[in-house]
C-alpha positions in Angstrom: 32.2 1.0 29.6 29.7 0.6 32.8 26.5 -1.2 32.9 24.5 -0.3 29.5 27.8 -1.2 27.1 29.1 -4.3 28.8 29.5 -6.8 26.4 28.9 -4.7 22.9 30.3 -6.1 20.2 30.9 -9.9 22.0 28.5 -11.0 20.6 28.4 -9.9 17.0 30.2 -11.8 14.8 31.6 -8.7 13.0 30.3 -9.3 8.9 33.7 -8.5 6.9 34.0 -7.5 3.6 35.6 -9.8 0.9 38.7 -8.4 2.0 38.0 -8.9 5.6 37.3 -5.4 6.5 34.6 -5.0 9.8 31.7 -2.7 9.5 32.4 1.2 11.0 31.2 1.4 14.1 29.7 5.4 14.3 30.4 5.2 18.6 33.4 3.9 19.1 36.7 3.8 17.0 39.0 0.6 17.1 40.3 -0.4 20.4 44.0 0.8 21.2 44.9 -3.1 21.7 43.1 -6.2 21.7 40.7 -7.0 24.4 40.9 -3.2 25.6 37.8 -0.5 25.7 37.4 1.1 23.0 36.9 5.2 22.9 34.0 6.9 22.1 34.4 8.9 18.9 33.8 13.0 19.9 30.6 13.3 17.9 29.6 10.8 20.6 31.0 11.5 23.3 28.1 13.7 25.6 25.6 11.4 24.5 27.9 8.3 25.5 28.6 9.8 29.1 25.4 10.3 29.6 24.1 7.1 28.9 26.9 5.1 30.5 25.6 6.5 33.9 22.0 4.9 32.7 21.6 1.1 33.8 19.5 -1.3 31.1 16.3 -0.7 32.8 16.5 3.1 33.2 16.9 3.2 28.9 14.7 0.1 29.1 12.0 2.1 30.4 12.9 5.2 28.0 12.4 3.1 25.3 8.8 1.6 26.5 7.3 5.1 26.7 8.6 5.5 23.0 6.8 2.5 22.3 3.6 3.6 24.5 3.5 7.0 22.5 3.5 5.7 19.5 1.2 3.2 20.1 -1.2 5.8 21.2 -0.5 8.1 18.2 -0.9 5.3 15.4 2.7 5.2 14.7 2.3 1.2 14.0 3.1 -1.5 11.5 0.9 -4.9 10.7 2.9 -7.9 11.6 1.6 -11.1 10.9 -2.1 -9.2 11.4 -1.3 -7.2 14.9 -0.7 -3.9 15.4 2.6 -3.0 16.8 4.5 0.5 17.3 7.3 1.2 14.9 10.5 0.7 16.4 11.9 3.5 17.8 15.6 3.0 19.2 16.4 5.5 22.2 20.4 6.1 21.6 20.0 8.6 18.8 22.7 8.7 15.5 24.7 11.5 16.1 26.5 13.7 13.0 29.2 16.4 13.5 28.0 19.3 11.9 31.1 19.9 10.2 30.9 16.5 8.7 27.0 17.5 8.1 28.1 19.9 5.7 29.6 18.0 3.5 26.8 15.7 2.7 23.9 18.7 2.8 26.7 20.0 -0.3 26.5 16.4 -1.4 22.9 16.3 -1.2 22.0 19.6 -3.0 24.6 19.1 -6.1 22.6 15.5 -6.5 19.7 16.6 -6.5 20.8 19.6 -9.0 22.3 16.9 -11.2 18.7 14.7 -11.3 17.1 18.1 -11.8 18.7 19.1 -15.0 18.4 15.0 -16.3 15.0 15.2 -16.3 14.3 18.2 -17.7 16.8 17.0 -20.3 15.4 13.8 -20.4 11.6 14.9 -21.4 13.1 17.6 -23.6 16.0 17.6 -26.3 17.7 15.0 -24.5 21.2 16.4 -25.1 22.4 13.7 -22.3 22.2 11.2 -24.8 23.3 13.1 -28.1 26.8 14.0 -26.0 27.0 10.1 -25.7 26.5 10.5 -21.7 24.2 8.2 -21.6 23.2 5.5 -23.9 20.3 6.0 -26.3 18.2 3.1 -24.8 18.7 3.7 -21.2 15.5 6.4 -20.9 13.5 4.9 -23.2 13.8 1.5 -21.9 13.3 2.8 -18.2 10.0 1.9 -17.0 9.2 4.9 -15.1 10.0 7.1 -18.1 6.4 8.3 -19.1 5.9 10.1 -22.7 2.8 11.3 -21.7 5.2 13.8 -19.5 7.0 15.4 -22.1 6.7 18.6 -22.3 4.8 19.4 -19.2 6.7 22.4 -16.7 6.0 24.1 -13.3 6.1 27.8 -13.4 9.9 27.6 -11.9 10.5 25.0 -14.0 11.2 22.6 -10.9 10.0 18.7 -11.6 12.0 17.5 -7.9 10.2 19.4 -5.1 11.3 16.8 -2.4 14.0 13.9 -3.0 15.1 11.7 -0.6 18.7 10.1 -1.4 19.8 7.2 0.6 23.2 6.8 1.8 25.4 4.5 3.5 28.4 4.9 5.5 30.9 2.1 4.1 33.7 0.2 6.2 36.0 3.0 5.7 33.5 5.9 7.6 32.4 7.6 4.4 29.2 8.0 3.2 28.2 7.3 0.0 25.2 7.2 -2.3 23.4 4.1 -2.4 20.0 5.2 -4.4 18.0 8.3 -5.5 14.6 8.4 -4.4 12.9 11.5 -6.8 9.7 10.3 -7.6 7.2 9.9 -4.4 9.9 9.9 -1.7 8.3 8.8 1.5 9.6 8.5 5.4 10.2 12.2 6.8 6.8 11.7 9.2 8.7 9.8 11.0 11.7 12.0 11.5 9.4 14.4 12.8 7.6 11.9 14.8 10.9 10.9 16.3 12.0 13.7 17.6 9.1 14.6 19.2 9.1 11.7 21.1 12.9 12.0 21.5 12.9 15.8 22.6 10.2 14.5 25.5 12.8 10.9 26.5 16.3 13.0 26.6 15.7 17.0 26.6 18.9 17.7 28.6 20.6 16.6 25.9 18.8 18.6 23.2 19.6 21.4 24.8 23.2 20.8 25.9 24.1 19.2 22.6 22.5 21.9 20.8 21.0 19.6 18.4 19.5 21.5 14.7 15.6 21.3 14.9 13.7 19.5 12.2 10.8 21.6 12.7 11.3 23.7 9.7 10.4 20.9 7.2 6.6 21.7 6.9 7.2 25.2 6.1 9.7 24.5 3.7 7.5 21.9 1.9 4.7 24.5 1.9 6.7 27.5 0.2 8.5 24.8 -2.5 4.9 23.6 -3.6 3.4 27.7 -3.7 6.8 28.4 -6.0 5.7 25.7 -8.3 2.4 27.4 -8.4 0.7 28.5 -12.2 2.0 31.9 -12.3 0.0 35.1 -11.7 -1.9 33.1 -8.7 -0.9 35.4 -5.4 -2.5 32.4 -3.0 -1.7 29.5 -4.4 -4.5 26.5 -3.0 -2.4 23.7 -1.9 -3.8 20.0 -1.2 -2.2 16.9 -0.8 -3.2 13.9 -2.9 -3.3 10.6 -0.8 -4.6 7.1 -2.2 -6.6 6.7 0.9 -6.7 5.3 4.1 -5.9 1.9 3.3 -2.0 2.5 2.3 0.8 2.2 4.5 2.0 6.0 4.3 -1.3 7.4 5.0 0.0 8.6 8.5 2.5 10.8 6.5 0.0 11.9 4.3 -2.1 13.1 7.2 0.8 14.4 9.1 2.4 16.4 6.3 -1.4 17.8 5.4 -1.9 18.7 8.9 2.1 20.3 9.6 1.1 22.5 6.2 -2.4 23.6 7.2 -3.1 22.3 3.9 -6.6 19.8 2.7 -5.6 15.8 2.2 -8.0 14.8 -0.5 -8.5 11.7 -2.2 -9.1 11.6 -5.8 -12.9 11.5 -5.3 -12.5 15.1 -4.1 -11.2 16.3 -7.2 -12.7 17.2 -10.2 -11.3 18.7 -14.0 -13.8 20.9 -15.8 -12.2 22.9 -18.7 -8.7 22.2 -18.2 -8.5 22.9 -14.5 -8.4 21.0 -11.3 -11.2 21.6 -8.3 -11.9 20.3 -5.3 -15.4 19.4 -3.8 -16.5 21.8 -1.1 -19.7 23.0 1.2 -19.1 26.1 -0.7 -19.2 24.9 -4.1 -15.8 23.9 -6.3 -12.7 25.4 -5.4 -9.7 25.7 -7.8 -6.4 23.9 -6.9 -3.3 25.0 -8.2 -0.7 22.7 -6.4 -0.9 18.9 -6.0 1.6 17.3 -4.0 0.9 14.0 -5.0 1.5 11.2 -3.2 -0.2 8.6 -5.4 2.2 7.0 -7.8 2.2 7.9 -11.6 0.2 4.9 -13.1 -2.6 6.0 -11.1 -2.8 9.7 -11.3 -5.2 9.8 -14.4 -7.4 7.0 -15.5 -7.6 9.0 -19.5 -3.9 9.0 -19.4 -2.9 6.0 -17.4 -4.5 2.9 -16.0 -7.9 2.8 -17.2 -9.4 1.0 -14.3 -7.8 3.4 -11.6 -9.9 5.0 -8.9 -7.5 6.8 -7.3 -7.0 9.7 -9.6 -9.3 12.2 -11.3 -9.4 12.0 -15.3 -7.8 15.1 -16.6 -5.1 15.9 -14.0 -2.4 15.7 -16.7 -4.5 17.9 -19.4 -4.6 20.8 -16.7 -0.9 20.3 -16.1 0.0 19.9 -19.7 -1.9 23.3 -19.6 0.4 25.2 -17.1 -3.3 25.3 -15.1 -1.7 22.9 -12.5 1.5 21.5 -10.7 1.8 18.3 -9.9 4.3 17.6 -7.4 7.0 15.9 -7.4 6.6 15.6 -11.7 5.0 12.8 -13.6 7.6 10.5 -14.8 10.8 11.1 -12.4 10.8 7.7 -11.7 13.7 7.5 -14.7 15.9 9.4 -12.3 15.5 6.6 -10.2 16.4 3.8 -11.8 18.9 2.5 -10.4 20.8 1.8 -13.8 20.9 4.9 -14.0 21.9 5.9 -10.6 25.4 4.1 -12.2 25.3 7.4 -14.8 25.1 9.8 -12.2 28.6 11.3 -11.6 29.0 11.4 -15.1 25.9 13.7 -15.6 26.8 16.1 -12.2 30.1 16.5 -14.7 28.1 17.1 -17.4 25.4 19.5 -16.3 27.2 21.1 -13.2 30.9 20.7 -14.0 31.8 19.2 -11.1 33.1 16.2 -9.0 30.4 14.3 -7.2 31.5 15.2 -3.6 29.6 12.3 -2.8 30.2 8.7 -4.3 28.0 6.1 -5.4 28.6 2.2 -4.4 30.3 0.5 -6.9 28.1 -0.9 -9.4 28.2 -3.7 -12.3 25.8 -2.7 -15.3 24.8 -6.1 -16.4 23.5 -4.8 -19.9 27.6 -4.9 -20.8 28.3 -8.6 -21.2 31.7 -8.4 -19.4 29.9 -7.3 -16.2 27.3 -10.0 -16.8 29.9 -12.5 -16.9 32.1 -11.7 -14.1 28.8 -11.2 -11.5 27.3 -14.8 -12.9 30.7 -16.2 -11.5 31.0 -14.3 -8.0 27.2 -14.3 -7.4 27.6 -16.1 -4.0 29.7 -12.9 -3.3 27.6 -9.8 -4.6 24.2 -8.0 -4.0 21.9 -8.0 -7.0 19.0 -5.5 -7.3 16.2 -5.0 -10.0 17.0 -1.9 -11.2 12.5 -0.8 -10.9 12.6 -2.2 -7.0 12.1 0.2 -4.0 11.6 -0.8 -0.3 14.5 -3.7 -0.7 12.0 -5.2 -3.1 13.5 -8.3 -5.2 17.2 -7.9 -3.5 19.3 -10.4 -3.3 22.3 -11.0 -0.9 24.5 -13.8 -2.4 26.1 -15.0 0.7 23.0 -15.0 2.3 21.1 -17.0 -0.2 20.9 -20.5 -0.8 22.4 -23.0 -4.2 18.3 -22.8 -5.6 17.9 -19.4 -4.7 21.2 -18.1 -6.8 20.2 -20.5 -9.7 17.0 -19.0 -9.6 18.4 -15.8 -9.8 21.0 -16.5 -12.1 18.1 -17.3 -14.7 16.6 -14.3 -14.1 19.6 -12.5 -14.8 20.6 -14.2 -18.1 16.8 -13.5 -19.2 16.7 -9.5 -18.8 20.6 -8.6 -17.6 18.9 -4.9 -18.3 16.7 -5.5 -15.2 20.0 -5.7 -13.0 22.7 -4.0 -11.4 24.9 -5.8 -8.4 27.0 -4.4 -6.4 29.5 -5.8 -3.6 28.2 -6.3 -0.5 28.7 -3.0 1.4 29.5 -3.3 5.7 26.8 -0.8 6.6 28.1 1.0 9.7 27.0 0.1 13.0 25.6 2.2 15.8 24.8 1.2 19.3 21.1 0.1 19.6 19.5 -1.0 22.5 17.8 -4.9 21.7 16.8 -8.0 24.3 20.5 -8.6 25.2 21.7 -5.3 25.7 23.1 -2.4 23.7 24.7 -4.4 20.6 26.0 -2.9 17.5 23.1 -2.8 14.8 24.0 -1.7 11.1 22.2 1.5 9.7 21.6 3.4 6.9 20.6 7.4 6.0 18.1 9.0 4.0 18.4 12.8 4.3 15.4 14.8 2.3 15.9 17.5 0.5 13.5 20.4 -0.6 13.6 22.2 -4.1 11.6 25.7 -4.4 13.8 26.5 -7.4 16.3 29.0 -5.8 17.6 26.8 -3.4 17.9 23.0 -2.5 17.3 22.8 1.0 18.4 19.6 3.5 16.6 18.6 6.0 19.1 18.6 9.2 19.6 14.7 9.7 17.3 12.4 7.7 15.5 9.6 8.8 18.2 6.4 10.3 16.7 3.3 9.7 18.0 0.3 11.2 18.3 -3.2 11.2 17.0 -4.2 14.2 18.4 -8.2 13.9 22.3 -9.4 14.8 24.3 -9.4 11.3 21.4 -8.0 8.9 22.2 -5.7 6.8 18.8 -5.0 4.7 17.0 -2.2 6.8 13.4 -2.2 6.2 11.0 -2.2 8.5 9.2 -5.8 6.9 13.0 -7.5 7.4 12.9 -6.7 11.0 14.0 -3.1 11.2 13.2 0.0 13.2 14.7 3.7 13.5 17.0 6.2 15.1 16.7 10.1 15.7 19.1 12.0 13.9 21.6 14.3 15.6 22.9 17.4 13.7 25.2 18.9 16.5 28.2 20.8 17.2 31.2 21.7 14.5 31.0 25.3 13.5 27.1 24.8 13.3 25.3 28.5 13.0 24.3 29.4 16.7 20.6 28.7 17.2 17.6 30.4 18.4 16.9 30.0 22.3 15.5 26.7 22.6 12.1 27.1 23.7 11.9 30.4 24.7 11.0 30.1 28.3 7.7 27.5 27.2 10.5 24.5 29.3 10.0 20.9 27.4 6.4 22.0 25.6 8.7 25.1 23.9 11.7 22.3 23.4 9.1 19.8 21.4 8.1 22.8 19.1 11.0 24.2 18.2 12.7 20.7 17.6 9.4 19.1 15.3 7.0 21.8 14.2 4.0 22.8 16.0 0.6 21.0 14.3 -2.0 23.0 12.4 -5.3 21.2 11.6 -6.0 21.6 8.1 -9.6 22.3 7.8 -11.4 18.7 6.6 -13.6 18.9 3.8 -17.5 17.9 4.7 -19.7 17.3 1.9 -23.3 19.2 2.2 -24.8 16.1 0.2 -22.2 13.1 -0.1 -21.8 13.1 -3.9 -22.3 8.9 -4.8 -19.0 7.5 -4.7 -18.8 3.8 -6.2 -15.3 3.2 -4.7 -15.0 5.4 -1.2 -12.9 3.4 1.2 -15.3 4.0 4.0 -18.4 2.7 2.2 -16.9 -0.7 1.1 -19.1 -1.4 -2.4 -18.7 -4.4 -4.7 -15.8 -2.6 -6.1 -14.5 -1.8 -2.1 -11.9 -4.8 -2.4 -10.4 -3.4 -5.5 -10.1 0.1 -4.8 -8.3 -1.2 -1.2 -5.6 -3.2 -3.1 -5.3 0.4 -5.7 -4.5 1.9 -2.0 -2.2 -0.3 -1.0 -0.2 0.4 -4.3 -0.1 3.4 -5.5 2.7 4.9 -3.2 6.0 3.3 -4.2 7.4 0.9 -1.9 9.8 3.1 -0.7 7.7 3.5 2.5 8.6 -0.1 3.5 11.8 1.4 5.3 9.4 3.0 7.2 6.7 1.4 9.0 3.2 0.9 7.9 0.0 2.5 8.9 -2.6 0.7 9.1 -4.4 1.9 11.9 -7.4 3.0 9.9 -9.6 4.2 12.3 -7.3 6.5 13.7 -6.1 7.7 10.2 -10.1 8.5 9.9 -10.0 10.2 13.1 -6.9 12.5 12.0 -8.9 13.4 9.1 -11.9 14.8 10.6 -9.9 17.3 12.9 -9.1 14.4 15.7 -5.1 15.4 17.0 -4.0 12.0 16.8 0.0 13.4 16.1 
């Protein structure tokens, strides 16, 4: 296999499945006989030539100017109190279009699916009068909020953006392994990756012909104006952060800035007679779109938690209203719970009469005392999730956990078996990945994003690969160790594309591969209004409102890494082009 590749796999004891079955690899299919070289796979194949004539130290020293540009742009994590840059692997995931397509279908129907439950769900709830879903299942849900009922976007759309996470099992097909509809994070970093990767490998952008990203801000931006209050011609966009002390707040910035769009904290806003405005030199100005990316409980301190100051009281008023959206919808969290995620091919058959094209993981419900009982006795073997966790929060690997920790869970289980799902313990595939001892095979997952603007479900061309960076791990995110890949859309009967670049060489490449950045115009107070809880003026209550920051964006983020450069995230709000 030359240089880079000698050695992949040696090393690896391959993790089998109960019934002994390796993990995919996505590069190279099974060798013809033992001990022989395997072939590369044709998705792969360019990308493999090309990097077999590469020595370690020629992608070596790729990867360190990844590292070095991210660095510089803030594109860090906090571990163990130092800054270090989000790893980004240089050998990209490649996808055959044609193969492409059938997830994008897969995608869409979900996310059609989840967008009919939850109008259902905060309306007559016919799910649960067909007997399609247990009568208890919403109401006992955590995320399900009353306080949402009855509250609609002009198009009537509650999922602008969804992110649904998939695996690709031991058999090469990709399944569904959660729903992420309620503040779905990680897509800055799609974008950030390949506009470092379109700068470390652009002959093969352009030979591979690989589909641009770029088009993700702009289809954000005309999703949130088709949620708009109708009869508004301009709809004012902002986007809602918790602040600078949260781990996504690079997105936040990013996304405001890609848009052309303010980022405002809640101290911006204000609600006077059933609308929403927003603090400017010029006086208020009226908002009509919030693309929120503070999570529910701390949206409205008259509707939720009291003691938040992240919100602005009477954000849910003005949307109960119709004098605001708030995207994605207060209370979508139901859709992901992941007992509910068990429910979800039944409700694509019952809204959209059709077959998921896209399966889940097999799931135990441990609310049916059968299930309980058989989990309780292979719990060494299984993977058991709370069914409220994000970010790998609360998961559980039986064979990787020891006697206490398995009695401890085992408690937990018998004391709320509604909490729980398990499932077996899925062979994530592997994918080449460059670590100290050479290119090793590192397992991966997928979370493509979608975009809703109520005509059409758009998919993002790829998704964001996240991978776990050490040998045999198979939980991804980025506080277990993990990092991430560039996602390769290419070939198949893909639509021809635009001429890359048009003449502009690698600056035109990086533009039409990752969006060009537009600085959204930063809001300067005349006289700063007093603000008992501003993140930049640390009070008595500074401490407080910090920890409010740090969680008030689920923890879905935690596949991705964490910003917490904060001076920079100040800097790319006041204009600075940190991106």
């Amino acid at each position: 296999m030359g240089d880079l590749f000698d050695g992949y796999g040696s090393t690896l004891a391959p993790r089998k499945t109960s019934t002994g079955v390796p993990a995919y690899d996505e590069m190279f299919g099974d060798p013809p006989h033992p001990g022989e070289h395997a072939e590369s796979r044709m998705a792969y194949r360019e990308l493999y030539q090309a990097l077999a004539q590469m020595t370690q130290d020629e992608l070596r020293g790729r990867t360190e100017s990844l590292a070095s540009s991210y660095l510089a742009q803030g594109v860090t994590f906090d571990f163990a109190g130092e800054e270090r840059p989000f790893p980004l692997d240089a050998v990209p995931r490649i996808i055959d279009y044609d193969e492409w397509s059938r997830v994008e279908s897969g995608v869409k129907q979900r996310v059609r699916a989840l967008e009919a439950f939850l109008d259902d769900a905060y309306g007559s709830q016919h799910c649960v009068r067909d007997g399609v879903l247990p009568a208890q299942l919403i109401a006992s849900s955590q995320y399900f909020y009353r306080q949402a009922a009855g509250i609609h976007s002009a198009n009537g759309v509650r999922i602008q953006v969804a992110g649904i996470d998939l695996i690709r099992d031991e058999h090469g097909e990709m399944r569904v392994l959660e729903d992420n509809v309620r503040v779905p994070s990680g897509v800055s970093y799609v974008i950030s990756n390949r506009r470092v990767m379109a700068q470390t490998l652009p002959e093969l952008f352009l030979s591979m012909r690989v589909r641009p990203v770029g088009d993700y801000p702009n289809k954000l931006l005309a999703a949130l104006r088709a949620s708009a209050p109708g009869g508004i011609e301009d709809p004012n966009v902002v986007v809602l952060t918790p602040g600078v002390y949260n781990s996504a707040y690079f997105e936040h910035t990013l996304l405001a800035r890609l848009m052309g769009v303010e980022l405002v904290e809640g101290r911006d806003l204000l609600c006077v007679g059933g609308k929403v405005f927003m603090r400017t030199t010029r006086g208020p100005q009226r908002v009509d779109v919030i693309y929120r990316r503070v999570d529910d409980d701390f949206l409205d301190p008259l509707q939720f938690r009291a003691d938040s100051m992240l919100g602005a009281p009477g954000i849910m008023l003005a949307a109960r209203l119709g004098n605001v959206t708030i995207a994605n919808a207060v209370g979508n969290g139901v859709a992901d719970d992941k007992l509910l995620y068990t429910y979800v091919p039944d409700l694509i058959r019952y809204y959209l009469a059709e077959e998921p094209i896209l399966r889940n993981v097999d799931t135990w419900r441990l609310e049916d005392p059968g299930a309980l009982e058989e989990v309780l006795d292979r719990l060494d073997e299984l993977v058991v999730k709370p069914v409220d966790g994000s970010g790998g929060k609360g998961l559980v690997v039986g064979p990787d956990a020891s006697p206490s920790e398995l009695e401890a869970l085992r408690r937990r289980l018998l004391a709320d078996p509604r909490g729980w799902i398990a499932q077996p313990v899925v062979m994530l595939s592997t994918i080449p990945t460059l670590v100290e001892d050479g290119m090793r095979p590192r397992h991966a997952d997928l979370r493509p994003f979608a975009v809703n603007d109520g005509d059409d479900v758009w998919v993002l061309p790829g998704g964001l690969t996240r991978v776990a960076l050490p040998e045999g791990q198979l939980v991804v995110n980025s506080s277990q160790g993990g990092g991430s890949k560039d996602t390769w859309i290419v070939g198949g009967s893909a639509p021809a594309h635009v001429e890359y670049g048009q003449g502009n060489g690698l600056a035109g490449l990086v533009a039409d591969q990752a969006a060009t950045i537009t600085a959204a115009i930063p809001i300067i107070y005349d006289g700063q209004p007093e603000v008992t809880h501003s993140p930049q003026d640390p009070t008595a209550g500074g401490t407080e409102q910090q920890q409010q920051q740090q969680q008030a964006e689920p923890a879905e983020h935690e596949h991705g890494p964490q910003q917490e450069q904060q001076q920079q995230a100040r800097d790319l709000t006041r204009g600075v082009d940190g991106c």
